[in-house]
N, C-alpha and C positions, 0 to 999 in steps of 0.2 A: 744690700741693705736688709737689715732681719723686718722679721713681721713688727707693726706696732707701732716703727720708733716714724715718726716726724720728718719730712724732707728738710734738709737745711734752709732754704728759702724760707719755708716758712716759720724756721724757727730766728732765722734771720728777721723775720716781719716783725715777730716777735718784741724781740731786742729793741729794734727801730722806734717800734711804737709805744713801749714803754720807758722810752727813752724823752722821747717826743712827748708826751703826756705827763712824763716827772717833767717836765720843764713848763709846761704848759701849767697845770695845776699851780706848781710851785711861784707862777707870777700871778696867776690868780689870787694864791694865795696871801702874796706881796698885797697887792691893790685893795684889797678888800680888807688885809690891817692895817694899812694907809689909811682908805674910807675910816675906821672906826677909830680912827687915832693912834694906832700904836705902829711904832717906827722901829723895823726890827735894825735897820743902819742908821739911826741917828748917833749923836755926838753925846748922847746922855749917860755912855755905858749898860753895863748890865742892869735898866731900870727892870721894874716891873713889866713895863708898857716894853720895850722893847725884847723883854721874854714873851708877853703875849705875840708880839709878830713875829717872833723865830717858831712859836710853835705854829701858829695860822702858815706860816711858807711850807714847815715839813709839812703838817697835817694835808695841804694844795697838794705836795709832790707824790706825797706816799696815794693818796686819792687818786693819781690822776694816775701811775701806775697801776693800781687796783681795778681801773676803768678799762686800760687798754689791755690786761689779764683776761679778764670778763669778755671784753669782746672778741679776744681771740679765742678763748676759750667755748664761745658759744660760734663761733664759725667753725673751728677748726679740731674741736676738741682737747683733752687735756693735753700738754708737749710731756707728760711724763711719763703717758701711758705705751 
């Protein structure tokens, strides 16, 4: 293995946890455009309200990725260096 590069394992943790955290986020995100009304699978079609909650679920997922980066990144340092 060269100088630098990342054990698999924990680029494996990696993967895992921002995996785990796009999902997590992402129903978060669900719940809380439910709480404020907008129904990103309801029966209305492409309303407005159910754009609002297609964006509030990415916006949860891609967060919740960005969360589990950050914290591997502060334990383990960058995976690219």
């Amino acid at each position: 293995m060269s100088e630098g590069r990342q054990p698999t394992r924990q680029l494996l943790l990696l993967g895992v946890a921002q995996a785990v955290m796009f999902v997590v986020g992402a129903l978060l995100g669900r719940w809380l455009g439910l709480a404020l009304g907008f129904d990103a699978l309801g029966n209305g079609g492409y309303s407005n309200s159910a754009i609002a909650g297609i964006l509030l679920i990415g916006l949860g997922g891609g967060g919740g990725v960005q969360i589990a980066r950050a914290w591997y990144m502060r334990k383990y340092g960058s995976p690219r260096s």
